[in-house]
MDTraj code that builds the backbone (N, CA, C; nanometers):
import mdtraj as md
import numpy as np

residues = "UNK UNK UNK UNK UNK UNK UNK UNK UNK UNK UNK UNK UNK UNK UNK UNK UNK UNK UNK UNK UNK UNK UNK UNK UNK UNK UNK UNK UNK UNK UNK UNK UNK UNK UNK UNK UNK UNK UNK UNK UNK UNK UNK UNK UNK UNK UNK UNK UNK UNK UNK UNK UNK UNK UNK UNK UNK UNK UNK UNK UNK UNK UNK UNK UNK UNK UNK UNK UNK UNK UNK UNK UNK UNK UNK UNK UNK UNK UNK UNK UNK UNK UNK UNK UNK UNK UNK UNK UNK UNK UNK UNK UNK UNK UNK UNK UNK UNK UNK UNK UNK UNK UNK UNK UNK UNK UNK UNK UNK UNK UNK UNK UNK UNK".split()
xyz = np.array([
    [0.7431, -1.3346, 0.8615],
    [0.6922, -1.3753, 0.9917],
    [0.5614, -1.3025, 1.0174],
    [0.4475, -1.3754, 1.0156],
    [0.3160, -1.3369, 1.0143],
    [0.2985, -1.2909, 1.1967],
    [0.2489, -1.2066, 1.2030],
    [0.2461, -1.1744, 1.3821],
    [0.0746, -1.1558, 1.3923],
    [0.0278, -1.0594, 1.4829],
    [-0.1145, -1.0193, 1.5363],
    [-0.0978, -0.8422, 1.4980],
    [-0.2302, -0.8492, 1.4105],
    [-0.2920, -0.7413, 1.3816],
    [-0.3382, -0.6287, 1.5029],
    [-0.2074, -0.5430, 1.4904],
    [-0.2389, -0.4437, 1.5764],
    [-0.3147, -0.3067, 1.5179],
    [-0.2567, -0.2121, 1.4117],
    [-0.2554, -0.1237, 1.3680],
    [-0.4030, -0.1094, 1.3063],
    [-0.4592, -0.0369, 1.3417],
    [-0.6539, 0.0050, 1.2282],
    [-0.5799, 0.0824, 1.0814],
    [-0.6668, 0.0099, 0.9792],
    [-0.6940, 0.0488, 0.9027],
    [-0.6552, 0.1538, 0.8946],
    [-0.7281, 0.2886, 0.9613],
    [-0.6552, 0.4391, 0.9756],
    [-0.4906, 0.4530, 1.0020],
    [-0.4475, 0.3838, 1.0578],
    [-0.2597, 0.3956, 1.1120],
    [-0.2532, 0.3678, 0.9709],
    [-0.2530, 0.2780, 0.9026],
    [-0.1869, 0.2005, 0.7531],
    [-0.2388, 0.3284, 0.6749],
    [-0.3628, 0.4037, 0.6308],
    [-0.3536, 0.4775, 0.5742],
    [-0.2795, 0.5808, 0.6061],
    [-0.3020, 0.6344, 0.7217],
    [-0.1492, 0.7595, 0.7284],
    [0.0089, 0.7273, 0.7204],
    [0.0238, 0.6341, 0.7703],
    [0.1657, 0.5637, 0.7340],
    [0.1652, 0.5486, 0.5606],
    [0.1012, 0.5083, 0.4698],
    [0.0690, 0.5346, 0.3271],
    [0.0907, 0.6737, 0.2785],
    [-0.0007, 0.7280, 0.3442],
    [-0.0121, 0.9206, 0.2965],
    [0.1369, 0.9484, 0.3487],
    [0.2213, 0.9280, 0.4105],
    [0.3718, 0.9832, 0.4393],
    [0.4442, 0.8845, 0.3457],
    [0.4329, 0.8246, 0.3165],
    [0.5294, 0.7073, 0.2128],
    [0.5081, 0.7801, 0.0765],
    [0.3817, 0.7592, 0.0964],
    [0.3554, 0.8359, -0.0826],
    [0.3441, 0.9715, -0.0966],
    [0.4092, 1.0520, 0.0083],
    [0.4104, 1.2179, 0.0214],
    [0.5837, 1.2385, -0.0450],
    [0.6581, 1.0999, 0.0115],
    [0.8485, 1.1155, -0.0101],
    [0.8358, 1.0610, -0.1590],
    [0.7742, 0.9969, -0.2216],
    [0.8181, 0.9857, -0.3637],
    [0.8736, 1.1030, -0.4199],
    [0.9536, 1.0750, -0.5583],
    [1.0100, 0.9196, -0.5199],
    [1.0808, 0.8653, -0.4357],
    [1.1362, 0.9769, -0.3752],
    [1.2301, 0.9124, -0.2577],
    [1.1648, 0.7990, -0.1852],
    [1.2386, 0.7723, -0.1022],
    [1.2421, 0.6900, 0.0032],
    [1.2129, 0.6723, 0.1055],
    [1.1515, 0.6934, 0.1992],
    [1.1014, 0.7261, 0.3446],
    [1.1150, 0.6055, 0.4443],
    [1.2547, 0.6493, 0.5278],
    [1.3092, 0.5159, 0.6158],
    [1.1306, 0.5235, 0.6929],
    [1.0447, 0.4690, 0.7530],
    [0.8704, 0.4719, 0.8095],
    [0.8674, 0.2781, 0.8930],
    [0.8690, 0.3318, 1.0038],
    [0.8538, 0.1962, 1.0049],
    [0.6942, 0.1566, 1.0416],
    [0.6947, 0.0330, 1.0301],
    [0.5567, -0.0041, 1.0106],
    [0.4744, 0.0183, 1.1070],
    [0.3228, 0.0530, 1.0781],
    [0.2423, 0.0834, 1.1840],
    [0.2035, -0.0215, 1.2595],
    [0.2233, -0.1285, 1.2240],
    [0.1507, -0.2148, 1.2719],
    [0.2554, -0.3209, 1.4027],
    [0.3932, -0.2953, 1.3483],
    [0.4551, -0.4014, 1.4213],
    [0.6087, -0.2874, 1.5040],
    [0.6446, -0.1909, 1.3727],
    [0.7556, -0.1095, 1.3900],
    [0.9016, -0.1790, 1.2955],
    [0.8811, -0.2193, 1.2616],
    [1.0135, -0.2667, 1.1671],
    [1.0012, -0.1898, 1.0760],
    [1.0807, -0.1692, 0.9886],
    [1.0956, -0.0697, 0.9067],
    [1.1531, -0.1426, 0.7821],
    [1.0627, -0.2254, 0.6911],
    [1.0199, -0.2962, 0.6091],
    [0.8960, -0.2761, 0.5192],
    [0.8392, -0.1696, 0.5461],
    [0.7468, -0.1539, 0.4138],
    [0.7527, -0.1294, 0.2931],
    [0.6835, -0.1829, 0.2156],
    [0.6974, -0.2053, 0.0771],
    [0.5852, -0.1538, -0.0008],
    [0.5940, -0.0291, -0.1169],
    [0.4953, -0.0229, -0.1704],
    [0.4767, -0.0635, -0.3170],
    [0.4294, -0.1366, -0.3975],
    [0.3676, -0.1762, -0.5164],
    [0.2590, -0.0814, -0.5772],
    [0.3023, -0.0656, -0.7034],
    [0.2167, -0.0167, -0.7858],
    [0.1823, -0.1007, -0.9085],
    [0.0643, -0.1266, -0.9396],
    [-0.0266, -0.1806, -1.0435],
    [-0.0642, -0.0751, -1.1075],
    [-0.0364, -0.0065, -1.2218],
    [-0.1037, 0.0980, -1.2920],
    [-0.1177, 0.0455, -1.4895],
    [-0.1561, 0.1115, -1.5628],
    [-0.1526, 0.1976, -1.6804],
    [-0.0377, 0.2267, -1.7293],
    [-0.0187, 0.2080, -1.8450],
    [0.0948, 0.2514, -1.8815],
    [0.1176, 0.3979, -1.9169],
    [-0.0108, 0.4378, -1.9980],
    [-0.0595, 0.5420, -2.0178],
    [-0.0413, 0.6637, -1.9662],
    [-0.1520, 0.6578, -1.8958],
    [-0.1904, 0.7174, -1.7421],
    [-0.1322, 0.6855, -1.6262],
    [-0.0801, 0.6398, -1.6037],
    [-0.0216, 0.6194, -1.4940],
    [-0.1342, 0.6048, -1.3567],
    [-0.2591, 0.5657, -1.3453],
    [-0.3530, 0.5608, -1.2851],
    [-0.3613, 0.4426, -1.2654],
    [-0.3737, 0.3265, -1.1318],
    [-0.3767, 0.2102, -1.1254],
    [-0.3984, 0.1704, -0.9183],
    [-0.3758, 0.0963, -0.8737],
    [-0.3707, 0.0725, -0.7604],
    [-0.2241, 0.0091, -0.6715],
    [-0.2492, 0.0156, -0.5532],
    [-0.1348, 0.0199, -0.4425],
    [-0.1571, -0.0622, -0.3526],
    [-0.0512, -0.1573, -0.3378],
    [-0.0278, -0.2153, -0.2233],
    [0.0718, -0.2044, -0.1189],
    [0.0397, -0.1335, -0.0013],
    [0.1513, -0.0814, 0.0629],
    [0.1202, -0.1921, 0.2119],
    [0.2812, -0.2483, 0.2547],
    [0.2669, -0.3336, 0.2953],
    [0.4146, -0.3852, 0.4029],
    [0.4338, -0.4903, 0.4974],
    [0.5517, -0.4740, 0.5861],
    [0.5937, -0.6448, 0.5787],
    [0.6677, -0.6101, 0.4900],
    [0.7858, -0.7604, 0.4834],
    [0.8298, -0.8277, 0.5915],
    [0.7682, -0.7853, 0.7313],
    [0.7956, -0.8589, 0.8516],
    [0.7063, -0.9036, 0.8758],
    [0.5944, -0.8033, 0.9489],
    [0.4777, -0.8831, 0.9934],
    [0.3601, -0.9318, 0.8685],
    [0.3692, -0.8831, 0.7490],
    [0.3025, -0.9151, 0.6764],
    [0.1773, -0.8745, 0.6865],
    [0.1621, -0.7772, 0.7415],
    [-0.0026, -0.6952, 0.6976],
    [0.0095, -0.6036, 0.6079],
    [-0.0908, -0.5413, 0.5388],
    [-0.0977, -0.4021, 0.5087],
    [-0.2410, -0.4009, 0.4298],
    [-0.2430, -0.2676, 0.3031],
    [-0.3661, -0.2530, 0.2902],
    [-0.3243, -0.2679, 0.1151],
    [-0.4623, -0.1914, 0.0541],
    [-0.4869, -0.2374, -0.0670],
    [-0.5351, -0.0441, -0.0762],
    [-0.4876, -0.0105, -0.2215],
    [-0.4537, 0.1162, -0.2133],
    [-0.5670, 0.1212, -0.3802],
    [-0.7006, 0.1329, -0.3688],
    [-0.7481, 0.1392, -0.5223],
    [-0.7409, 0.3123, -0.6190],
    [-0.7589, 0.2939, -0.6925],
    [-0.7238, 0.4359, -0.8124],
    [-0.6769, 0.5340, -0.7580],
    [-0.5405, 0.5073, -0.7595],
    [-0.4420, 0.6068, -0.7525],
    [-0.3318, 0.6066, -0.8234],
    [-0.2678, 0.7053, -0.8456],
    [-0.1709, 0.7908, -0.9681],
    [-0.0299, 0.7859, -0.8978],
    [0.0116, 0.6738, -1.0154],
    [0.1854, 0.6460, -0.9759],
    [0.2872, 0.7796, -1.0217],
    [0.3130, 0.8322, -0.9081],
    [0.3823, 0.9587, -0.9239],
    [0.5131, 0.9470, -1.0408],
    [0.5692, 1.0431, -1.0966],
    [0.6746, 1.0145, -1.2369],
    [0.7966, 0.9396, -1.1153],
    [0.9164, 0.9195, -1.1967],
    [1.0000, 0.8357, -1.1548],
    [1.0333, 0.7253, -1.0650],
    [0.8346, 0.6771, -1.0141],
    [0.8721, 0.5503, -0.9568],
    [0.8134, 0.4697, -1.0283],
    [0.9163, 0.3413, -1.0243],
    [0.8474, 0.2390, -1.1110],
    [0.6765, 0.1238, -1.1064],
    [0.6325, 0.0686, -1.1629],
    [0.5567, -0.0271, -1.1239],
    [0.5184, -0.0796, -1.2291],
    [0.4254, -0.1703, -1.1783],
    [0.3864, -0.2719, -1.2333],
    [0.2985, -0.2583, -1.3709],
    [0.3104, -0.2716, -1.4918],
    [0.1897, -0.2329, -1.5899],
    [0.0753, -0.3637, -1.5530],
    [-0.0110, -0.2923, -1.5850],
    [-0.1672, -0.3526, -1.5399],
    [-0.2117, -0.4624, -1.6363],
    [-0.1310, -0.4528, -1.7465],
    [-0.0965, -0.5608, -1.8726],
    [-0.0338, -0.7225, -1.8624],
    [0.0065, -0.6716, -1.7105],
    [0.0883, -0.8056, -1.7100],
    [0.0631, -0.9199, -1.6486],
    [0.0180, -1.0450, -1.7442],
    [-0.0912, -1.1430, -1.7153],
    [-0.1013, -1.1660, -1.5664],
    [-0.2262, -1.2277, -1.5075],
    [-0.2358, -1.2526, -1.3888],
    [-0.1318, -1.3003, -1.3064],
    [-0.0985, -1.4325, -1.3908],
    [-0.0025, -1.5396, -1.3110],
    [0.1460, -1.4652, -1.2430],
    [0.2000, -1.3714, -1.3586],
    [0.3111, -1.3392, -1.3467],
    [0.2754, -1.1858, -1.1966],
    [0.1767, -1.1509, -1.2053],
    [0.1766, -1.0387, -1.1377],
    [0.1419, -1.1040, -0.9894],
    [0.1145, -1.2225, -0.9692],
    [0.1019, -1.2978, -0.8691],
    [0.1970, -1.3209, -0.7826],
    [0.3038, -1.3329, -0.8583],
    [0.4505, -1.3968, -0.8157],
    [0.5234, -1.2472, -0.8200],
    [0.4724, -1.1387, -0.8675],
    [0.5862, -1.0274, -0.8293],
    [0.5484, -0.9237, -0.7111],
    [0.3576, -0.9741, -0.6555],
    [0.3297, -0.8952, -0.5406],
    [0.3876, -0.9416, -0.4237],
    [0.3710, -0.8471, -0.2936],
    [0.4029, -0.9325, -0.1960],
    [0.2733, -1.0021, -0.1746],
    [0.2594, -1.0800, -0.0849],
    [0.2022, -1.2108, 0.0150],
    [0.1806, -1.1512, 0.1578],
    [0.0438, -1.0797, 0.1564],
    [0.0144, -1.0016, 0.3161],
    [-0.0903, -1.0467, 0.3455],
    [-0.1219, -0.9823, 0.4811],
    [-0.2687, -1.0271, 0.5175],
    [-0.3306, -0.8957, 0.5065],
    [-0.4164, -0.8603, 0.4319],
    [-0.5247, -0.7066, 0.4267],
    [-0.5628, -0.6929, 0.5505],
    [-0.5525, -0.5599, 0.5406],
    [-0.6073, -0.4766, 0.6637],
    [-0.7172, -0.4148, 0.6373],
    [-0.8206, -0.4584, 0.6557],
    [-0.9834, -0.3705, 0.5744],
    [-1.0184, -0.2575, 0.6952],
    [-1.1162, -0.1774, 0.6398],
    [-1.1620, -0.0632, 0.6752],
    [-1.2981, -0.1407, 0.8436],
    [-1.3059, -0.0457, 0.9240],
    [-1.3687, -0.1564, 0.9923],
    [-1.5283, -0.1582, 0.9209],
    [-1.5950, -0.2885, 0.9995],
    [-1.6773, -0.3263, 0.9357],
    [-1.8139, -0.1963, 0.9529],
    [-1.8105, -0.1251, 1.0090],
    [-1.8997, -0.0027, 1.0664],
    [-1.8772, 0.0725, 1.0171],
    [-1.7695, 0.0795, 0.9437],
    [-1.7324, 0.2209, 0.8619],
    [-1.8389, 0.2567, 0.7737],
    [-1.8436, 0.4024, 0.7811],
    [-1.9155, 0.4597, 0.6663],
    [-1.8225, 0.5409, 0.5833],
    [-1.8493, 0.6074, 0.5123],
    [-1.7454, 0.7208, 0.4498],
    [-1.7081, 0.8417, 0.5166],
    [-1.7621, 0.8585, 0.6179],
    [-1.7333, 0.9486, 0.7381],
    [-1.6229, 0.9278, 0.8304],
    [-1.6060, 0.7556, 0.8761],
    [-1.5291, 0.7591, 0.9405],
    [-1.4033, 0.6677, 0.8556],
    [-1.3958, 0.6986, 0.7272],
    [-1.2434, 0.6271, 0.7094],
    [-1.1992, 0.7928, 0.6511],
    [-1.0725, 0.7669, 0.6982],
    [-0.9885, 0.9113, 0.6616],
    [-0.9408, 0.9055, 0.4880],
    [-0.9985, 1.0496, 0.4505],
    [-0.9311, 1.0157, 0.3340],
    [-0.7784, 1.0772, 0.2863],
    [-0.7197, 0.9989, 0.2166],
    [-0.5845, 1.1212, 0.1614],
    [-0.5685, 1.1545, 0.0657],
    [-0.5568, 1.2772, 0.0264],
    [-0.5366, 1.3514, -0.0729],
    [-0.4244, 1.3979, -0.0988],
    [-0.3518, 1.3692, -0.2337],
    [-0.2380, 1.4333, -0.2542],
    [-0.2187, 1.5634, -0.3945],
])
top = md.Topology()
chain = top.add_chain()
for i, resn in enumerate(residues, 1):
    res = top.add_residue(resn, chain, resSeq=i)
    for name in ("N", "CA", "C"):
        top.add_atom(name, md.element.get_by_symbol(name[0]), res)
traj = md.Trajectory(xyz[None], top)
């Protein structure tokens, strides 16, 4: 159920930085944007390295963000970066992106560091 974009860019990244602070666990978090407690995070990485990108995201309202080069912590699973387009199509979720606002500079988007 697609709703109205409440949450900035900034809420989705700190709601992210606490999701990806409980790996591997679990972190009951409900969503910044709506409050259900349905988020979902995806990893696209490397098999290697374990270095790849994130989509962290809310199976209700269907927003979230797009998470680029970052390091899939050991014992959670994801996606290898190998795996043809089509099929990795059908195993992401289906959100609407939440982008950085359009004024942003690198000053004002928060960064997280883990």
């Amino acid at each position: 159920m697609a709703g109205e974009q409440r949450a900035s860019y900034a809420d989705w990244q700190r709601a992210y930085g606490d999701y990806y602070e409980a790996l591997p666990g679990r972190l009951d978090l409900a969503c910044p944007n709506c409050g259900h407690h349905k988020l979902r995070l995806v990893f696209v990485a490397d098999e290697d390295d374990r270095i790849g990108y994130a989509q962290f995201s809310c199976g209700f309202c269907r927003f979230g963000i797009h998470v680029s080069r970052t390091w899939v912590p050991e014992g959670v699973e994801f996606e290898p970066i190998s795996t043809p387009a089509p099929l990795l199509r059908e195993r992401l979720p289906d959100f609407t992106l939440v982008h950085p606002p359009a004024a942003a500079n690198d000053d004002d988007i928060e960064e997280v560091r883990f």
